[in-house]
N, CA, C and O atoms as a GROMACS GRO file, in nm:
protein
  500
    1UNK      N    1  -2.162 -15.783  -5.694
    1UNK     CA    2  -2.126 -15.643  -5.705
    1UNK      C    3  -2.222 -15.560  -5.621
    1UNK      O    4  -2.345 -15.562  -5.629
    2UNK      N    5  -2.136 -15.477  -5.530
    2UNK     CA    6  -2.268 -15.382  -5.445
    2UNK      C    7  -2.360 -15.269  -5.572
    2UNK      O    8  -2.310 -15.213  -5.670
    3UNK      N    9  -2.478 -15.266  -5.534
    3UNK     CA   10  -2.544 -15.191  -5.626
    3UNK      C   11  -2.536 -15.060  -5.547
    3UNK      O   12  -2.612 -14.982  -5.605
    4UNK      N   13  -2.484 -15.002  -5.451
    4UNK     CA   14  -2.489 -14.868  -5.377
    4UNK      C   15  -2.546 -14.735  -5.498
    4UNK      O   16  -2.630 -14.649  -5.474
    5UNK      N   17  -2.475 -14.754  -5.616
    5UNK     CA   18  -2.442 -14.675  -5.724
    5UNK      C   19  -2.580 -14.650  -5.790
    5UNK      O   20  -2.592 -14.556  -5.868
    6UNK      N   21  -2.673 -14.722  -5.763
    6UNK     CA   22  -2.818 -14.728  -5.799
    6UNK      C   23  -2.897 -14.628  -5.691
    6UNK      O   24  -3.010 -14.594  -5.726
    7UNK      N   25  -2.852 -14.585  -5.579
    7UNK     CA   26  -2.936 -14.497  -5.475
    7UNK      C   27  -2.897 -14.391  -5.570
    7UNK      O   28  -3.002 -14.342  -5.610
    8UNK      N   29  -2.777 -14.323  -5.637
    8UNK     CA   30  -2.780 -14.198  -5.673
    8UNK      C   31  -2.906 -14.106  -5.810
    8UNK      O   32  -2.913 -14.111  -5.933
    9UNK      N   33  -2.987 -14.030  -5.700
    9UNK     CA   34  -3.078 -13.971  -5.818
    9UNK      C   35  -3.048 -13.955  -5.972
    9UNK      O   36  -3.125 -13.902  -6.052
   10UNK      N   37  -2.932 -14.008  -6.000
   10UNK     CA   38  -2.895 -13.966  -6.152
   10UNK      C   39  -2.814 -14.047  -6.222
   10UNK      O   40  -2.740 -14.019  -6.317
   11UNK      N   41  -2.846 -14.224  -6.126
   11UNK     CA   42  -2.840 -14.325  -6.170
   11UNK      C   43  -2.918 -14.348  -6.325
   11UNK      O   44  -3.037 -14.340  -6.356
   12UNK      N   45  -2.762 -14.388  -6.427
   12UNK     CA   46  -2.850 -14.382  -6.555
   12UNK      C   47  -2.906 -14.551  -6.573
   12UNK      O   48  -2.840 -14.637  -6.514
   13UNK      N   49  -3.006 -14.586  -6.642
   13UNK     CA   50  -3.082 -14.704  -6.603
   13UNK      C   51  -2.977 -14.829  -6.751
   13UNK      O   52  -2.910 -14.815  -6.853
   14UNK      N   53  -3.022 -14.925  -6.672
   14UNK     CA   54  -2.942 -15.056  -6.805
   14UNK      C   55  -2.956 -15.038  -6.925
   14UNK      O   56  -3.060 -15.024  -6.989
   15UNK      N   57  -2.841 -15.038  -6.961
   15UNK     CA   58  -2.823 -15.030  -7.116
   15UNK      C   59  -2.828 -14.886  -7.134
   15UNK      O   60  -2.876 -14.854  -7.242
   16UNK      N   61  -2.798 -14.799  -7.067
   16UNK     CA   62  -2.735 -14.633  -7.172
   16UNK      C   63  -2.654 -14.665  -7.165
   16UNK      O   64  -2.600 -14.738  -7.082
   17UNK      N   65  -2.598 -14.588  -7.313
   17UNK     CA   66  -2.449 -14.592  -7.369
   17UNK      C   67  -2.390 -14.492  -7.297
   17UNK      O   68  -2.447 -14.393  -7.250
   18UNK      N   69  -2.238 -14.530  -7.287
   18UNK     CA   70  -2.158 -14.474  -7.199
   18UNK      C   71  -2.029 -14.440  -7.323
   18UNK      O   72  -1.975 -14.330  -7.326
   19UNK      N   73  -1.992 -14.549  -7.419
   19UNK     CA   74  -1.866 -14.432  -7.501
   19UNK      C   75  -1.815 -14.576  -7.560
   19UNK      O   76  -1.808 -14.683  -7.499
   20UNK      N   77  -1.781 -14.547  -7.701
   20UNK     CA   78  -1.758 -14.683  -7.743
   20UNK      C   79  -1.633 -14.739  -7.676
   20UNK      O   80  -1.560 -14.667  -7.609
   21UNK      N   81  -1.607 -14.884  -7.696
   21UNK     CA   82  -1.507 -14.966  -7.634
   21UNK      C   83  -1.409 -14.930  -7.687
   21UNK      O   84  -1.312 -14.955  -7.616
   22UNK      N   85  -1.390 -14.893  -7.755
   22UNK     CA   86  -1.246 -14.874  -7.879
   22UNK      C   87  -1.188 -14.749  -7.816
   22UNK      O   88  -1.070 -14.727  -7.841
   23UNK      N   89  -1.258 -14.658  -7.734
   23UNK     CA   90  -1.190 -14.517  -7.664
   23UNK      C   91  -1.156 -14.527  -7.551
   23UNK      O   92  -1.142 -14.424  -7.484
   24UNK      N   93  -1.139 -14.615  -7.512
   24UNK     CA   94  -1.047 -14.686  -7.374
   24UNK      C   95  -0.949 -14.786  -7.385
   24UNK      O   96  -0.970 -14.904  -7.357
   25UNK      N   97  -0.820 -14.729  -7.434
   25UNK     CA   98  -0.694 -14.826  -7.430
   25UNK      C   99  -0.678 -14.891  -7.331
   25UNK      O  100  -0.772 -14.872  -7.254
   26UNK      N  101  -0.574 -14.991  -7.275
   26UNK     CA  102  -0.522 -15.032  -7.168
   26UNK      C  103  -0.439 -14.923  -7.152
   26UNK      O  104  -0.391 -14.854  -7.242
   27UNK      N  105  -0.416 -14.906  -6.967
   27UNK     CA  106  -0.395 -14.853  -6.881
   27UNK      C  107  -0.419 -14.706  -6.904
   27UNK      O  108  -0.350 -14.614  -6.860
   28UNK      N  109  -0.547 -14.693  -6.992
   28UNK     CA  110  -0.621 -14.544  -6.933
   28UNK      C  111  -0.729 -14.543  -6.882
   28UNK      O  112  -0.790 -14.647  -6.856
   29UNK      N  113  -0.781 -14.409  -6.854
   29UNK     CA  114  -0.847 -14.394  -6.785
   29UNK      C  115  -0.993 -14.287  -6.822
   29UNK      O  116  -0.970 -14.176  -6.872
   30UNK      N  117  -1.082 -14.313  -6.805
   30UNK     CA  118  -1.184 -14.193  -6.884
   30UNK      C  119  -1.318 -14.148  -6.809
   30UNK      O  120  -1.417 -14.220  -6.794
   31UNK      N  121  -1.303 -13.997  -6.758
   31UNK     CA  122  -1.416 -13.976  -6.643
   31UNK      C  123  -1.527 -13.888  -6.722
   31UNK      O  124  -1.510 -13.768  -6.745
   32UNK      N  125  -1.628 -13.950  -6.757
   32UNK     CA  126  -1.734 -13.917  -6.785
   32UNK      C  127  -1.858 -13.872  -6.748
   32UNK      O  128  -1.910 -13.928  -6.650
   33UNK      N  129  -1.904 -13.805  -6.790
   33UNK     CA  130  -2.100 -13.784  -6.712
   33UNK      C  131  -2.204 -13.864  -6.823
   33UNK      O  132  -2.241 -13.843  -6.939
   34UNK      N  133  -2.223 -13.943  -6.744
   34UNK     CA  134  -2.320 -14.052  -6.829
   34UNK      C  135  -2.471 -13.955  -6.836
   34UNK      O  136  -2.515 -13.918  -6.727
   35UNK      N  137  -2.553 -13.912  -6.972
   35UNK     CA  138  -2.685 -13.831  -6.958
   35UNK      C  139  -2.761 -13.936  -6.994
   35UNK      O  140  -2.743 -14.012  -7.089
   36UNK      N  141  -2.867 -13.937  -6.897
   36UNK     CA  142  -2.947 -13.974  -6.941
   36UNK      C  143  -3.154 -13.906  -6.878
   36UNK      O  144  -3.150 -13.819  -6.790
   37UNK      N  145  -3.250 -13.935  -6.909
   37UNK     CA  146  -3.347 -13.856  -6.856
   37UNK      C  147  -3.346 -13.868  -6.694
   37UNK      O  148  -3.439 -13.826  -6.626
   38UNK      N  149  -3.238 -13.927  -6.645
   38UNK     CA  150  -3.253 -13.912  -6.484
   38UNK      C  151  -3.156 -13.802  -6.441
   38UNK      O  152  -3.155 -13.762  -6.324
   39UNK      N  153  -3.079 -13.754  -6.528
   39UNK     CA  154  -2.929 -13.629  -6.499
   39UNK      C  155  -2.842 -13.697  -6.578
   39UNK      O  156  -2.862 -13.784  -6.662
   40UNK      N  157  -2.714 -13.629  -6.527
   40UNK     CA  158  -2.561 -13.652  -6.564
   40UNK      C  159  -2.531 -13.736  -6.432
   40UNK      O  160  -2.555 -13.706  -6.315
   41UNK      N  161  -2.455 -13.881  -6.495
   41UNK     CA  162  -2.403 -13.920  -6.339
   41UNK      C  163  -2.278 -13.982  -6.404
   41UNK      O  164  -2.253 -14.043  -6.508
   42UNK      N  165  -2.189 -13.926  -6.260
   42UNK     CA  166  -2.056 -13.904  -6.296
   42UNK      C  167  -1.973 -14.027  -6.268
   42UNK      O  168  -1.958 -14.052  -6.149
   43UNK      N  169  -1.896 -14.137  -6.387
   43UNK     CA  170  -1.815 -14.214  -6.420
   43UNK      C  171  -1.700 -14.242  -6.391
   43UNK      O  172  -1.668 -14.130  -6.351
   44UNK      N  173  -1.577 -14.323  -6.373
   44UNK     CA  174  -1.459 -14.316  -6.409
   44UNK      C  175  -1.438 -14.474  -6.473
   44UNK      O  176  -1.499 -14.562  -6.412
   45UNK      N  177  -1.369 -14.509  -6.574
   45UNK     CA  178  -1.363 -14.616  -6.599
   45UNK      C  179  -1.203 -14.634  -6.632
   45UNK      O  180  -1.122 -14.553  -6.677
   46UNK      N  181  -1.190 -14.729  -6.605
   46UNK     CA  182  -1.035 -14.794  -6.641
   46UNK      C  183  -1.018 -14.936  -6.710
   46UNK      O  184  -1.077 -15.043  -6.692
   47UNK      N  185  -0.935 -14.904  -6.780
   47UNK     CA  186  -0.861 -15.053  -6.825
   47UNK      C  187  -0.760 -15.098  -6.812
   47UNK      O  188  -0.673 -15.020  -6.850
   48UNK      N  189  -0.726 -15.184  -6.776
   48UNK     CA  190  -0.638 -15.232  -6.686
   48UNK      C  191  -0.471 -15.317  -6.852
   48UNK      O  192  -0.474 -15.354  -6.969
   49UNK      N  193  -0.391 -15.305  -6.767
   49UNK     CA  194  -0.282 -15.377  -6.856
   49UNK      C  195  -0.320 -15.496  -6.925
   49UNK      O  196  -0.259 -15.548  -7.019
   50UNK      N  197  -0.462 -15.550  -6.854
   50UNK     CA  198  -0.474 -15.712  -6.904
   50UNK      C  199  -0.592 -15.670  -6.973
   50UNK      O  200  -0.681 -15.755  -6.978
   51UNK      N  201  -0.616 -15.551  -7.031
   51UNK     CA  202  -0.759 -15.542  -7.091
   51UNK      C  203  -0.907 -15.523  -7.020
   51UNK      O  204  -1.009 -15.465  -7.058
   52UNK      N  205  -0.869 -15.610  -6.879
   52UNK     CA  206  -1.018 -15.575  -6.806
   52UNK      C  207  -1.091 -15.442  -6.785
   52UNK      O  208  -1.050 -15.398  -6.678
   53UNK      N  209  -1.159 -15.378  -6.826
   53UNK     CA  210  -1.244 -15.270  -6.790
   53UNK      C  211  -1.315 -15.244  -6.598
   53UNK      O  212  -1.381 -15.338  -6.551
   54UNK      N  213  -1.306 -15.195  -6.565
   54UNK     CA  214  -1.330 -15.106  -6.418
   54UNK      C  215  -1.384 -15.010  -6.455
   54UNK      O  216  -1.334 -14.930  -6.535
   55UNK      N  217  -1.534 -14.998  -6.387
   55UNK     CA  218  -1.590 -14.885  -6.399
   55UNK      C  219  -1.628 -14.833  -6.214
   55UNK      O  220  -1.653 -14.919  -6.131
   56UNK      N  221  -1.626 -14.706  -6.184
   56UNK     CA  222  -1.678 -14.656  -6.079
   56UNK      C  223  -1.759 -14.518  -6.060
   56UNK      O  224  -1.755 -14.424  -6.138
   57UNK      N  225  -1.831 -14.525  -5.944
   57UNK     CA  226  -1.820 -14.376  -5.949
   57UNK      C  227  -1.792 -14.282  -5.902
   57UNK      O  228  -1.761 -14.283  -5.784
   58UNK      N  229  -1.793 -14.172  -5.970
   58UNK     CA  230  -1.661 -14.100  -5.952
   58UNK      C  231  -1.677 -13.978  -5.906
   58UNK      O  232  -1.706 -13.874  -5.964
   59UNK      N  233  -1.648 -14.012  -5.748
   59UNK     CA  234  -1.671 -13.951  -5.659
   59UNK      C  235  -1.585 -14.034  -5.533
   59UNK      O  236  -1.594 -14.156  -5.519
   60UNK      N  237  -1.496 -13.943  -5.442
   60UNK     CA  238  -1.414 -13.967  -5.378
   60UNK      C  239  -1.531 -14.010  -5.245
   60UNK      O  240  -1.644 -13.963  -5.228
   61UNK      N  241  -1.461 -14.109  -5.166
   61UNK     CA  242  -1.560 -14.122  -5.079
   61UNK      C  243  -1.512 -14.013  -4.934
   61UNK      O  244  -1.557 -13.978  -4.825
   62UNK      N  245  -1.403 -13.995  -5.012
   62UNK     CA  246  -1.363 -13.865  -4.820
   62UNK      C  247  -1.436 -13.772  -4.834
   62UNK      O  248  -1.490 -13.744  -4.727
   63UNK      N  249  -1.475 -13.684  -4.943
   63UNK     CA  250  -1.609 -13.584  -4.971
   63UNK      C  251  -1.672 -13.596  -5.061
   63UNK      O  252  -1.763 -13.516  -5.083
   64UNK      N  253  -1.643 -13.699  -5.144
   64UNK     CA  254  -1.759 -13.713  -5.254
   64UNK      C  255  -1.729 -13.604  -5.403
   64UNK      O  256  -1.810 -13.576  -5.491
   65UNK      N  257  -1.594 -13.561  -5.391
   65UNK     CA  258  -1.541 -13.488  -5.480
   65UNK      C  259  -1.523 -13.542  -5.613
   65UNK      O  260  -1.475 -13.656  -5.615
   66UNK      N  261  -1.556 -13.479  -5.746
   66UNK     CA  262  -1.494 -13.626  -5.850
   66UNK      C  263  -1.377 -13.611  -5.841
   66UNK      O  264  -1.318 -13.506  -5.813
   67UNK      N  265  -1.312 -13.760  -5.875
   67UNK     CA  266  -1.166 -13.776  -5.902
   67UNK      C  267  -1.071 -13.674  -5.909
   67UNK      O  268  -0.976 -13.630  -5.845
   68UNK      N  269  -1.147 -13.647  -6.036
   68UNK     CA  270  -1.050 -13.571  -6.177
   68UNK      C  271  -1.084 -13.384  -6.153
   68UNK      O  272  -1.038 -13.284  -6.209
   69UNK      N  273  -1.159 -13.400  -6.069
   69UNK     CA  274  -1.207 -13.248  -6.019
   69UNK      C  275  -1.038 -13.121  -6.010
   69UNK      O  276  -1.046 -13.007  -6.055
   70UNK      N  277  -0.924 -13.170  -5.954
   70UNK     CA  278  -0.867 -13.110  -5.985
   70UNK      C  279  -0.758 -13.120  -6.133
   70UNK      O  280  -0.656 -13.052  -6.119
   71UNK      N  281  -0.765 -13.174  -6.230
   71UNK     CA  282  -0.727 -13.206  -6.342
   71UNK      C  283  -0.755 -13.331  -6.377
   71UNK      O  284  -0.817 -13.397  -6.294
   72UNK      N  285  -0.721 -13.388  -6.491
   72UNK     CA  286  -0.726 -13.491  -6.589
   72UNK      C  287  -0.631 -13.646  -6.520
   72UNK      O  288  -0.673 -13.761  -6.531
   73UNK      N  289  -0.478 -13.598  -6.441
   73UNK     CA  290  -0.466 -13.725  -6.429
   73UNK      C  291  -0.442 -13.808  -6.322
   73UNK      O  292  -0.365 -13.807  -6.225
   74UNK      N  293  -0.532 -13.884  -6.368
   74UNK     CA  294  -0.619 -14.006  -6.200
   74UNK      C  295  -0.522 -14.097  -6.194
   74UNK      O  296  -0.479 -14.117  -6.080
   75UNK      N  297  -0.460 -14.175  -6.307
   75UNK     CA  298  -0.415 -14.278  -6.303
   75UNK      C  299  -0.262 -14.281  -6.270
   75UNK      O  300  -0.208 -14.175  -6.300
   76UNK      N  301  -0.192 -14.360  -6.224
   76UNK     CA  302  -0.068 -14.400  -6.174
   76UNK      C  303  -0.009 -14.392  -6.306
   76UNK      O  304  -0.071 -14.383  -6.412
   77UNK      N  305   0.107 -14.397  -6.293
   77UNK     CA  306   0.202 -14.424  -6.390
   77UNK      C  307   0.201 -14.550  -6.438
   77UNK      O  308   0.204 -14.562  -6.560
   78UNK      N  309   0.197 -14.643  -6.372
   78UNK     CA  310   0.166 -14.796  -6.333
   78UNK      C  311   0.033 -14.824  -6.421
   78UNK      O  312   0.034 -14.864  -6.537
   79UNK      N  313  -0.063 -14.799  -6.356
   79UNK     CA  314  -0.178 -14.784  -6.438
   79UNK      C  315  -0.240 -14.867  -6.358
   79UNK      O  316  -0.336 -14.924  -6.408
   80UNK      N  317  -0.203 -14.900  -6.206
   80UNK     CA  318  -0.236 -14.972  -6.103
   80UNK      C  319  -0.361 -14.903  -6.017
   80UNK      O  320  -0.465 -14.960  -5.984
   81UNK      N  321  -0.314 -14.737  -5.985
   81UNK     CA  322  -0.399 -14.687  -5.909
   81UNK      C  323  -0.495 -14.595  -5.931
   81UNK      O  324  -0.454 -14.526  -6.025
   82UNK      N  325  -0.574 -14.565  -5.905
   82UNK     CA  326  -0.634 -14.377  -5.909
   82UNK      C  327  -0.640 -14.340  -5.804
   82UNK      O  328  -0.656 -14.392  -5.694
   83UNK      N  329  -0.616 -14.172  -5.871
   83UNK     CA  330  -0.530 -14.091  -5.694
   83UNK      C  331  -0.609 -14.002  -5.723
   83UNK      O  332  -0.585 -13.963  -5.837
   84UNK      N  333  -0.726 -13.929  -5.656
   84UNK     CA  334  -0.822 -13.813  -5.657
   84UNK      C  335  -0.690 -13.681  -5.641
   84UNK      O  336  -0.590 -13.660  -5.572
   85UNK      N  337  -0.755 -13.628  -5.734
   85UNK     CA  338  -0.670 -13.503  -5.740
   85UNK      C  339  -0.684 -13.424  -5.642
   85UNK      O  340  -0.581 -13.362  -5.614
   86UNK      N  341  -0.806 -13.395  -5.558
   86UNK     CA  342  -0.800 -13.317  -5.427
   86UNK      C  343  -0.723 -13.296  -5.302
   86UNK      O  344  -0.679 -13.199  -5.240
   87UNK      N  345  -0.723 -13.407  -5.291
   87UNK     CA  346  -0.697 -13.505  -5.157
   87UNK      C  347  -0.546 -13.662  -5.148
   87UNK      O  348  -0.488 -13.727  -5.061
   88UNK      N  349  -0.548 -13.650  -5.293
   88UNK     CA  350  -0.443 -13.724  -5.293
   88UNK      C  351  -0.463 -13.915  -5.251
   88UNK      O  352  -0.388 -14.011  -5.269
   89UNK      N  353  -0.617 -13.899  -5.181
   89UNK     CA  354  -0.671 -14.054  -5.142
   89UNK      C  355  -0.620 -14.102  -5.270
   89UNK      O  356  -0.635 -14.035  -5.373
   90UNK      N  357  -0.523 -14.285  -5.270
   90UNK     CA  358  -0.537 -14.378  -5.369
   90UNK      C  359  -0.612 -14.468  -5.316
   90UNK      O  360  -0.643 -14.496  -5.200
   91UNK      N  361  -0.652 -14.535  -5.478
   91UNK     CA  362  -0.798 -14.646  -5.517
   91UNK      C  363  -0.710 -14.742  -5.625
   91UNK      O  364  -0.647 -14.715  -5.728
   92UNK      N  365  -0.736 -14.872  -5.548
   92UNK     CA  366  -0.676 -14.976  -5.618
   92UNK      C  367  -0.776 -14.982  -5.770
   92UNK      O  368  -0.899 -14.986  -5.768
   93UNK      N  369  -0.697 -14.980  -5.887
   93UNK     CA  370  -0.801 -15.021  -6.015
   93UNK      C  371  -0.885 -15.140  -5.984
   93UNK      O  372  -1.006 -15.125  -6.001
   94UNK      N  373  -0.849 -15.245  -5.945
   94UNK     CA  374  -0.929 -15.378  -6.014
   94UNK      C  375  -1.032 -15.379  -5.881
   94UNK      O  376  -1.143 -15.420  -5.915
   95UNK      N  377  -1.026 -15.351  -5.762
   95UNK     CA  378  -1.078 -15.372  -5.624
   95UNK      C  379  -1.167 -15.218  -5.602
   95UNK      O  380  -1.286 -15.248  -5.595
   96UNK      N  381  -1.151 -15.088  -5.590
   96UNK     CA  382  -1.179 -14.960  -5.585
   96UNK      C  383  -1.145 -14.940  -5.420
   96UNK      O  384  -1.222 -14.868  -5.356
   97UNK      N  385  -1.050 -14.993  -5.362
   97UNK     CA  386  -1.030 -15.001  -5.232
   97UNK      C  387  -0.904 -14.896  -5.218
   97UNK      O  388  -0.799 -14.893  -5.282
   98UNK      N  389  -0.960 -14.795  -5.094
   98UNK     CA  390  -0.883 -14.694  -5.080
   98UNK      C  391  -0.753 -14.725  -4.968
   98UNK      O  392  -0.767 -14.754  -4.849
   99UNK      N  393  -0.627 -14.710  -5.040
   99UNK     CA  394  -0.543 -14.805  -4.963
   99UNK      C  395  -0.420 -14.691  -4.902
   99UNK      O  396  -0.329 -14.727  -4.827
  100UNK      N  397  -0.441 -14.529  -4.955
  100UNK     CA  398  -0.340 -14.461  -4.921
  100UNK      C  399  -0.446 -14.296  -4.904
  100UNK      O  400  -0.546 -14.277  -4.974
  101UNK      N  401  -0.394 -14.194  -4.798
  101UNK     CA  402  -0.479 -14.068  -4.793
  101UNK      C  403  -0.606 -14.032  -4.685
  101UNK      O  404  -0.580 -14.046  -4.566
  102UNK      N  405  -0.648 -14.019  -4.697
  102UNK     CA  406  -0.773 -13.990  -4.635
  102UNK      C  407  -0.894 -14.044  -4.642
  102UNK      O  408  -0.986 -14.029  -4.562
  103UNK      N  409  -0.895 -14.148  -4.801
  103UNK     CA  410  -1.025 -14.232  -4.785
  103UNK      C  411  -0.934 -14.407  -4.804
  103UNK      O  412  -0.971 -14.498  -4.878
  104UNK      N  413  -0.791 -14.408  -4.698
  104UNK     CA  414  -0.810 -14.544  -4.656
  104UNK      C  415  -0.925 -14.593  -4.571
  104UNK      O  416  -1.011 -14.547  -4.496
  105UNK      N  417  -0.874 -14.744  -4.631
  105UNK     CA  418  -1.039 -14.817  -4.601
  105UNK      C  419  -1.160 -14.807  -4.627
  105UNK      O  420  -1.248 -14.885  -4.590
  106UNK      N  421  -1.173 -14.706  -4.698
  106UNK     CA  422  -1.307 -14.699  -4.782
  106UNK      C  423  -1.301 -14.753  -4.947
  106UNK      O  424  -1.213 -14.814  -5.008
  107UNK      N  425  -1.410 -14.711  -4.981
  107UNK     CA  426  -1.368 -14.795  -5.079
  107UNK      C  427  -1.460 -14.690  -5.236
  107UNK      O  428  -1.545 -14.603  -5.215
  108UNK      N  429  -1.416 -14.729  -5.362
  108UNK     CA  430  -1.516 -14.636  -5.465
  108UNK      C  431  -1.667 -14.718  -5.454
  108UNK      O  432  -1.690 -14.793  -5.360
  109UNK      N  433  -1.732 -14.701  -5.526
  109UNK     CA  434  -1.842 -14.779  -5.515
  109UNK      C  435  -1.836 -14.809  -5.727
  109UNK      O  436  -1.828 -14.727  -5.819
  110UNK      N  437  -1.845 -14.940  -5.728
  110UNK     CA  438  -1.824 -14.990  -5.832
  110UNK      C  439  -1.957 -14.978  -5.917
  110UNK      O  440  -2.051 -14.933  -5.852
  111UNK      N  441  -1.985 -15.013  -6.062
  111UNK     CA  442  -2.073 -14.984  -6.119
  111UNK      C  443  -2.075 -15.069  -6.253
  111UNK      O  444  -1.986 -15.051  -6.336
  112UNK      N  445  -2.174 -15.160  -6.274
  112UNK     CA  446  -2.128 -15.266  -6.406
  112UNK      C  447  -2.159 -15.175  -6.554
  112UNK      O  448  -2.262 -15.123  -6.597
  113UNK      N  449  -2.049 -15.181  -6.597
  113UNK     CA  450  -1.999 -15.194  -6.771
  113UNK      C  451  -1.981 -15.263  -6.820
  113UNK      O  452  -1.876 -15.319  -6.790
  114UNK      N  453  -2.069 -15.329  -6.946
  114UNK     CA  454  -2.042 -15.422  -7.006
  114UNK      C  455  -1.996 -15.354  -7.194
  114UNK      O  456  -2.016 -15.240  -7.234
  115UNK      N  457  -1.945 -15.448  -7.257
  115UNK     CA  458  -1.919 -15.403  -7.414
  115UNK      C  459  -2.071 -15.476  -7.456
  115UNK      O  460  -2.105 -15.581  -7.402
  116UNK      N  461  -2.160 -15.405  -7.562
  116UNK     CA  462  -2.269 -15.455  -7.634
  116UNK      C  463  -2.207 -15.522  -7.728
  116UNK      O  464  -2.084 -15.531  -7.725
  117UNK      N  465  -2.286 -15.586  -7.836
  117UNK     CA  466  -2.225 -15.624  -7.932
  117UNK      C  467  -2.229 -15.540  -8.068
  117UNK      O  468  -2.186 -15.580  -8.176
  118UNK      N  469  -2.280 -15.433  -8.045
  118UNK     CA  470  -2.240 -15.283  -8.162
  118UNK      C  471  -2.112 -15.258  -8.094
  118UNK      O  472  -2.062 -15.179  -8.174
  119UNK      N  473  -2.000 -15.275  -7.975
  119UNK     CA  474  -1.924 -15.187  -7.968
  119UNK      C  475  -1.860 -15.084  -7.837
  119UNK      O  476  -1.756 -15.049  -7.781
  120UNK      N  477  -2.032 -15.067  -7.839
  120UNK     CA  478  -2.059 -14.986  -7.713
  120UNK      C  479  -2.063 -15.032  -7.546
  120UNK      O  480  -2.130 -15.130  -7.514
  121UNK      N  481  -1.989 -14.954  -7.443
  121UNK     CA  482  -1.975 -14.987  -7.314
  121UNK      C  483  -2.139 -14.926  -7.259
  121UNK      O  484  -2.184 -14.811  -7.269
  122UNK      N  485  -2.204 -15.053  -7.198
  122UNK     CA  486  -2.300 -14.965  -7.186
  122UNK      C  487  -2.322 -15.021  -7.028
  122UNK      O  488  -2.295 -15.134  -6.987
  123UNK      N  489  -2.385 -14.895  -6.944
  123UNK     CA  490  -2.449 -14.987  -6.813
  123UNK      C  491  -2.530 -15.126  -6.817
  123UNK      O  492  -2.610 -15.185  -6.890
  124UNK      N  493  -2.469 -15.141  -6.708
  124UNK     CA  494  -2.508 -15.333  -6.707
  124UNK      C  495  -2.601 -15.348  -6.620
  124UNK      O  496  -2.675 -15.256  -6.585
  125UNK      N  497  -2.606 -15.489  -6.568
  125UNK     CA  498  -2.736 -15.548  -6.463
  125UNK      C  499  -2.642 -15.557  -6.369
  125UNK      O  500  -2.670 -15.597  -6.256
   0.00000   0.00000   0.00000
């Protein structure tokens, strides 16, 4: 997994909690500001039809806009893609690869989430 997501000043460090597992159904989607004593750094996580969890961050790579900056919904109908509300760029869920818009060929920059065993999705290694 690229660690890119670790240069950002407000990278929260392993193991802050991010929102229990149980508040992310399959095929939604949930954009968060993770706090911790380094800032707020801004999330999107998904779960996919098969249960897998996707986390990124969430920030468009054509300007670095969040996602959800112009409303709440990122996700496809499908529950396949996220489509930045600005700009309209789509991001494959399971890959974060920008395949339609203005940030084709780029890609989100991914970020590990794991479930603890209280429950909780918390940043990973």
């Amino acid at each position: 997994m690229n660690d890119a997501w670790r240069n950002y000043r407000s990278a929260p460090p392993i193991g802050t909690q991010v929102l229990r597992a149980s508040e992310i159904g399959r095929n939604q989607s949930r954009c968060v500001s993770v706090e911790s004593d380094n800032g707020r750094f801004p999330l999107v996580m998904v779960r996919d039809a098969e249960g897998q969890l996707h986390a990124w961050v969430n920030a468009c790579p054509h300007q670095y806009l969040p996602l959800d900056g112009r409303g709440d919904n990122i996700l496809s109908r499908d529950g396949d893609l996220l489509i930045c509300t600005s700009h309209q760029a789509t991001f494959r869920v399971d890959t974060g690869e920008g395949i339609s818009g203005p940030a084709q060929g780029e890609a989100l920059e991914p970020v590990p989430v794991m479930e603890d065993a209280d429950g909780w999705l918390v940043i990973g290694a």
